[in-house]
C-alpha positions as CSV (number, residue, x, y, z in Angstrom):
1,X,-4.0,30.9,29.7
2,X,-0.9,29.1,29.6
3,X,1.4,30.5,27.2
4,X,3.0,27.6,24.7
5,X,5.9,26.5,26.0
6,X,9.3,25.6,23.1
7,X,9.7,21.4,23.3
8,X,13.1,21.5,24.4
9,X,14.1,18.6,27.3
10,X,12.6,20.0,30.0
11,X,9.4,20.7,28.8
12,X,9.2,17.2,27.6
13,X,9.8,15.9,30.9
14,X,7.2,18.4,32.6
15,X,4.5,17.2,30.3
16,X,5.2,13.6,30.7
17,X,4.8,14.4,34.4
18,X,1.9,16.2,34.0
19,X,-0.1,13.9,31.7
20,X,0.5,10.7,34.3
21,X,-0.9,13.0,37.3
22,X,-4.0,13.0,35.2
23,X,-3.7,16.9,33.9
24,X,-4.2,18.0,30.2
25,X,-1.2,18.9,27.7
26,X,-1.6,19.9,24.4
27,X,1.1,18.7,22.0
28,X,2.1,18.2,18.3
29,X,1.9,15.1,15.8
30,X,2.6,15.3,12.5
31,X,-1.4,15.4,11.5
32,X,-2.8,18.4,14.1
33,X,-2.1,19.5,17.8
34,X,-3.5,16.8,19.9
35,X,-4.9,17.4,23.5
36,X,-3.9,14.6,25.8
37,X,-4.6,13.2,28.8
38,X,-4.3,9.5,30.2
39,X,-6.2,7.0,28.6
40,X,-6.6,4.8,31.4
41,X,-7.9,8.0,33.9
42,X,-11.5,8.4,34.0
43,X,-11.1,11.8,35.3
44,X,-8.7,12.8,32.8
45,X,-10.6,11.6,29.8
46,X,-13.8,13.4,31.1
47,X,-11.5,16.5,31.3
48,X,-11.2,15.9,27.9
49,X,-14.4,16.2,26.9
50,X,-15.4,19.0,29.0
51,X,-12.6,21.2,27.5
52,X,-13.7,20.3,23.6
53,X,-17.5,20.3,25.3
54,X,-16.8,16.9,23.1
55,X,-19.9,14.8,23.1
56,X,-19.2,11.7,25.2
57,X,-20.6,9.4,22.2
58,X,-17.8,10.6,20.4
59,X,-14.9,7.8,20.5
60,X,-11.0,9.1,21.3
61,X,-7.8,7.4,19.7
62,X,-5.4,6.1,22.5
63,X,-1.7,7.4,21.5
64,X,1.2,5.0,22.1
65,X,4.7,5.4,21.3
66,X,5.6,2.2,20.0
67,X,4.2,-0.9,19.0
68,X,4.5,-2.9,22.1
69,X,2.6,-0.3,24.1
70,X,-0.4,-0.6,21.4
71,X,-0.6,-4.6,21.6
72,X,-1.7,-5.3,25.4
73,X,-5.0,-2.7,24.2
74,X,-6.3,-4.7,21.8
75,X,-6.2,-7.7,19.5
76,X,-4.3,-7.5,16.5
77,X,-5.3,-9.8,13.2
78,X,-1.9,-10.3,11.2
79,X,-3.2,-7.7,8.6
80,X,-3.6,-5.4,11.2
81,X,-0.1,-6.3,12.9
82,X,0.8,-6.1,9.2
83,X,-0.5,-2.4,8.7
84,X,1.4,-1.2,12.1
85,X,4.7,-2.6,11.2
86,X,3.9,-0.5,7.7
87,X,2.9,2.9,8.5
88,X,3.5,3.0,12.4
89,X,4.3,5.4,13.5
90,X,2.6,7.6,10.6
91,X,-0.7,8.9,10.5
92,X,-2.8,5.9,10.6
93,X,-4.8,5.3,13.1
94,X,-6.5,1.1,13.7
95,X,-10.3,0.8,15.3
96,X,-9.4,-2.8,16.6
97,X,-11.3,-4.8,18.8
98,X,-10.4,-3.9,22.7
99,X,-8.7,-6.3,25.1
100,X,-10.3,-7.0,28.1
101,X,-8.9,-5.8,31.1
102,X,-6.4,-3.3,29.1
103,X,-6.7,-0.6,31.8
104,X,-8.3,2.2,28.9
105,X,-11.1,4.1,30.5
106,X,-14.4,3.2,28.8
107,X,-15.1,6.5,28.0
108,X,-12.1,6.4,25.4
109,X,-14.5,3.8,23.3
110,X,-17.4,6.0,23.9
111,X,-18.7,2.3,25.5
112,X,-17.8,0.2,23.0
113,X,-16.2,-2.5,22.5
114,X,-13.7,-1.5,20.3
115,X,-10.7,1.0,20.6
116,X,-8.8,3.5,18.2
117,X,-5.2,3.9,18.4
118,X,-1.9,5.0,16.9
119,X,1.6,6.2,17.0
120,X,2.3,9.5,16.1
121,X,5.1,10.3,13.4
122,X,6.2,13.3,15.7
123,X,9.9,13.2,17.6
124,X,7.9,15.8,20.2
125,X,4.9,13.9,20.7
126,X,7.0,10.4,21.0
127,X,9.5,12.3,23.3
128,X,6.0,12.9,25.3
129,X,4.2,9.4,25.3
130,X,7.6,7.8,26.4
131,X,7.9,10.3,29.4
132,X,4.2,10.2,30.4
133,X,4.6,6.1,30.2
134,X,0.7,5.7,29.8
135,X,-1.5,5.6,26.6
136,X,-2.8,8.7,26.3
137,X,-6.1,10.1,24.5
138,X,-5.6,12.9,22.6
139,X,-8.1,14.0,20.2
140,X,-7.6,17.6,18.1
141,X,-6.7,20.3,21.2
142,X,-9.6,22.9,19.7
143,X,-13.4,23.1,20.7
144,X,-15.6,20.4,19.4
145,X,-16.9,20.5,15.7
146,X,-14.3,23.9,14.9
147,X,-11.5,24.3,12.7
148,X,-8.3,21.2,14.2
149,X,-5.3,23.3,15.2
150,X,-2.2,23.3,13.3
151,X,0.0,25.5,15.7
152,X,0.7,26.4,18.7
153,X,-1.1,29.1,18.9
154,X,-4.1,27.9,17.5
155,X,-4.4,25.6,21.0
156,X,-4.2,29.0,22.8
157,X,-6.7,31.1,20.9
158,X,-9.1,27.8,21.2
159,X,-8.7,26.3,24.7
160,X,-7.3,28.8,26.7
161,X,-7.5,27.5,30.4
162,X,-8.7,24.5,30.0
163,X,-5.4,23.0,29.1
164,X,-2.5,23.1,32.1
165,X,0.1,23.0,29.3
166,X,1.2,23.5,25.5
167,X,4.3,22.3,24.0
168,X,5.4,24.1,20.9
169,X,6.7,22.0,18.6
170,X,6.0,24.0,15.3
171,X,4.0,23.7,12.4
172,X,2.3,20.3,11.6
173,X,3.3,19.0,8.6
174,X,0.6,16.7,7.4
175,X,-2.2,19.2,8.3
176,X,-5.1,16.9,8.3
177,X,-6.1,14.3,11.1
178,X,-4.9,10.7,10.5
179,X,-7.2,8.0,8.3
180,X,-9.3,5.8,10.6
181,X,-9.2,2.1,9.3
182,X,-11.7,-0.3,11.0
183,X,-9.9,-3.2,11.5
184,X,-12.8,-5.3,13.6
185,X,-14.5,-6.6,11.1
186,X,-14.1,-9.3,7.5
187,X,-12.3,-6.4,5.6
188,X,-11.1,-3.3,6.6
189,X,-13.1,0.0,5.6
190,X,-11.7,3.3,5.9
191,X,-14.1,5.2,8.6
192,X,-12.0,9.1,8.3
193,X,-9.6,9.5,5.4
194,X,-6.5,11.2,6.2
195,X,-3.3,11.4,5.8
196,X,-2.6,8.0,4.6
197,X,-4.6,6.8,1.7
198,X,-6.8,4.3,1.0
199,X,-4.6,2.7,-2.1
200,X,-1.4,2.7,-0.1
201,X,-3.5,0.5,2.8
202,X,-5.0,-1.7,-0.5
203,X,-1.2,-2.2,-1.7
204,X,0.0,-3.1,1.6
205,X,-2.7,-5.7,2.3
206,X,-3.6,-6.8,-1.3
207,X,-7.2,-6.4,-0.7
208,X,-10.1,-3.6,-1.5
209,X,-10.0,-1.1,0.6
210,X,-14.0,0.1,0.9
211,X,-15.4,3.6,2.8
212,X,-17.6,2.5,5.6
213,X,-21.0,4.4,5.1
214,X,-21.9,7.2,7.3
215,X,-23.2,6.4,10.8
216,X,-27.3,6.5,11.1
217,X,-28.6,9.3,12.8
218,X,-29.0,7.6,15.8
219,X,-26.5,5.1,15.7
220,X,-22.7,5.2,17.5
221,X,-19.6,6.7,16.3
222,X,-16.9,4.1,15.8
223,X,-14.3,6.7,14.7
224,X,-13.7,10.5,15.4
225,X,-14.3,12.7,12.5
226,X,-17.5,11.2,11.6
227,X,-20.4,13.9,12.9
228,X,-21.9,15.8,10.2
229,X,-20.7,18.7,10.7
230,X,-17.2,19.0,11.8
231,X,-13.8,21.2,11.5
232,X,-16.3,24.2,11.1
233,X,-15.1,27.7,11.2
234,X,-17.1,30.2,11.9
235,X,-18.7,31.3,8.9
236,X,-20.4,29.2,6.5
237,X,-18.2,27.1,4.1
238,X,-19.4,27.3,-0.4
239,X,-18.0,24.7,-1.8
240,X,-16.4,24.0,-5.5
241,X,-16.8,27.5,-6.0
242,X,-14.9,29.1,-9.5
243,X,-14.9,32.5,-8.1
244,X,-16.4,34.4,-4.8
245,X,-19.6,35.8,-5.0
246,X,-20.3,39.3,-2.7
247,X,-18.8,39.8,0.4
248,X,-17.1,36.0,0.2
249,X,-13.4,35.1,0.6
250,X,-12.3,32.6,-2.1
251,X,-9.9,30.2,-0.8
252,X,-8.2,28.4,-3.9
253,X,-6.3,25.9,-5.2
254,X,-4.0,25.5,-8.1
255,X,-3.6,29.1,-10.7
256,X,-7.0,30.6,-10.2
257,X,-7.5,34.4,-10.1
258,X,-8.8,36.5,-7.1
259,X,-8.0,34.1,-4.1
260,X,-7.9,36.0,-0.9
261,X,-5.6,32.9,-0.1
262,X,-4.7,29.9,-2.2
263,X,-4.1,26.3,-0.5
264,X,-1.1,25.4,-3.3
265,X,-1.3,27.7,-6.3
266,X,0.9,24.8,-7.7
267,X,-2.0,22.5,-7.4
268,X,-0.3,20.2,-4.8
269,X,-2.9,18.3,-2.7
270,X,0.2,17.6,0.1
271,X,0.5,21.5,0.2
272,X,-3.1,22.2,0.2
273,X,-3.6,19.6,3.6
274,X,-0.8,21.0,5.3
275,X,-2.5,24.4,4.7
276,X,-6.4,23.7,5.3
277,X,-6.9,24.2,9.1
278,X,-4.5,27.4,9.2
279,X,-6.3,29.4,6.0
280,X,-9.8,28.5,7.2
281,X,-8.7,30.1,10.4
282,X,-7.2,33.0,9.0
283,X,-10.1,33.6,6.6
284,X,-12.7,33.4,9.4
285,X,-11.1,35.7,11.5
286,X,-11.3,38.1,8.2
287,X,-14.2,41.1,7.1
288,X,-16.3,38.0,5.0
289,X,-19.4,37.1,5.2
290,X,-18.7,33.6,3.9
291,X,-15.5,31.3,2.4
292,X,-15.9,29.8,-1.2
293,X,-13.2,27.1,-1.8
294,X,-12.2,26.4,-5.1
295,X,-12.3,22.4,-6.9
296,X,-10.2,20.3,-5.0
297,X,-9.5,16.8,-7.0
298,X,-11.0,14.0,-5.1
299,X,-8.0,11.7,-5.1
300,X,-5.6,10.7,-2.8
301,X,-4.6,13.1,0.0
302,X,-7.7,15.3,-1.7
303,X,-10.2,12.8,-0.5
304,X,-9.0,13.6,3.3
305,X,-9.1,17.5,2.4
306,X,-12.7,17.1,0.7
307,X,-13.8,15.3,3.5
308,X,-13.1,17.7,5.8
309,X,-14.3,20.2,4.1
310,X,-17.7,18.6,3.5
311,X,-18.5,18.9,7.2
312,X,-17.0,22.3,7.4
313,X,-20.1,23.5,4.7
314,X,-22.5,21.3,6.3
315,X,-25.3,22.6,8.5
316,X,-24.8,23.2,12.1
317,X,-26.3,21.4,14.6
C-alpha cells in the first residue's frame, strides 16, 4: 500500500509523470480526494473502474486545469462558456455535449454522447493536471457506492494497492462532490447537487434552474452520483432522527443533546459538508449497530448534504 506522500514539488512532478504513463494517482480537490488517471487512455480509465469495482455504465468527469484545456472536449453554448468563466475553477462540474474526435476514451461517457468535466479549485490538484498535461478522469478515490474520501488517509484505508500513488494535500474543504449541471439540453437541470447551488447557477444565468428526475431503472447514468444507493458506510443510515434509538450513534447537527458527533453544533450547513464523509466514517468504524442523523435543512449547501445522505440510508443493491 503506498503510503501518502506530502504535495511538495517533487511529488507534484512524480504524479504528473505517473498519470501520463497511464498509472493511477490519488489526489485532492477542494470537494473529495479524486482518483485519476488519463482520460484519453483506455487502459487507464478501465483501471479506474476496476479499483472502485465502478460499474462501467457509471459516467467519469474529465478534470482540466483551465479553460482552454476543457473547450477542444466539448461544445460550449455561451451560457455554458458563461457558467465556466463564473465558477471555474470551483466545484461545478458541466455534462456538455462531446466533441468528436476529442481524444477522451469512451468509457469516460460510459458510451454516450456527452461528457462531464471541470476544474478543480485545488492549488494541488491544478499543480497536478498541469504537470500530467492530459485531461484526466478522476472520480472519488474510495470503493464504489462507499463513504467519498476526505483525507488522505481515507484513500489508503479504501484503495490500498490499487492506486500507484497518493498525494497529501490535507483536508478537503468543501467536503461534498461537486453539482453536476446538464448543460446538453433547452435548460440546464441540476443532475448531483453539490457544492455550488442551484440559486447561485439561476443568478448567474437568469433562468430556472430545475432537478432532473432520477434515472429509470434501466436507463443510463448521465452524471456520477446518481445510483440509488451511494456514499454508503457500512452500517445502515436513519434518517431525520431527534434522538438515537438502542445501540445507534446519533450524528447531529446544530445544539441537540446526546450526539456521539455533531456535523456543526452551530448549525452551519458549510461546516456540516465539510464534515459529512469524515463522521460517517468515524462512526462506522464505531461499537453501533446503526447511525441516526439529525434534521438537516434542505436549502442550499443542505440539499447537497441531504442528497447524499438519501443514498447513504437507501437499500443496498
Amino acid at each position: 500500500m503506498p503510503a501518502p506522500l506530502p504535495a511538495d514539488d517533487a511529488v507534484i512532478r512524480a504524479a504528473g509523470e505517473r498519470l501520463a504513463r497511464g498509472e493511477l494517482v490519488a489526489f485532492p480537490t477542494e470537494t473529495v480526494y479524486g482518483l485519476g488517471g488519463d482520460a484519453r487512455n483506455d487502459r487507464a480509465v478501465a483501471a479506474i473502474f476496476a479499483a472502485k469495482r465502478r460499474p462501467a455504465f457509471n459516467p467519469l468527469i474529465a478534470h482540466v486545469p483551465d479553460l482552454a484545456a476543457a473547450l477542444p472536449l466539448a461544445h460550449f453554448s455561451a451560457a455554458a462558456r458563461t457558467l465556466a468563466e463564473e465558477f471555474w475553477p470551483g466545484p461545478l462540474t458541466l455534462v456538455l455535449p462531446r466533441r468528436d474526435g476529442c481524444g477522451l476514451s469512451h468509457l469516460v461517457s460510459a458510451g454516450l454522447a456527452s461528457v462531464a468535466i471541470r476544474i478543480p479549485a485545488h492549488p494541488v490538484a491544478l499543480a497536478i493536471l498541469s504537470a500530467a498535461g492530459c485531461p484526466v478522469a478522476a472520480p472519488s478515490a474510495n470503493p464504489s457506492g462507499r463513504v467519498s474520501p476526505t483525507c488522505a488517509g481515507h484513500v489508503a484505508e479504501g484503495l490500498g494497492d490499487a492506486v500507484a500513488m497518493i498525494v497529501d494535500g490535507g483536508p478537503c474543504a468543501v467536503g461534498v462532490e461537486s453539482t453536476v449541471l446538464d448543460m446538453t439540453g433547452g435548460a440546464p437541470h441540476v443532475l448531483r447537487p453539490g457544492g455550488v447551488t442551484a440559486e447561485a447557477v439561476a443568478a448567474v444565468l437568469g433562468v430556472a434552474v430545475g432537478f432532473a428526475p432520477p434515472p429509470a431503472p434501466d436507463g443510463p447514468l448521465l452524471s456520477p452520483g446518481q445510483m440509488a444507493s451511494h456514499y454508503a458506510p457500512g452500517l445502515p443510515v436513519r434518517l431525520n432522527a431527534a434522538a438515537a434509538e438502542a445501540g445507534e450513534a446519533l450524528l447531529g447537527f446544530g445544539p441537540v443533546a446526546g450526539a456521539a458527533l455533531n456535523l456543526s453544533p452551530a448549525g452551519d450547513v458549510v461546516e456540516a459538508a465539510a464534515n459529512l464523509f469524515a463522521m460517517l466514517r468515524a462512526l462506522d468504524g464505531g461499537p453501533y449497530r446503526g447511525i441516526a442523523v439529525s434534521p438537516i435543512p434542505d436549502a442550499g449547501l443542505g440539499v447537497a448534504i441531504n442528497d447524499r445522505l438519501m443514498r447513504a440510508a437507501a437499500p443496498r443493491p
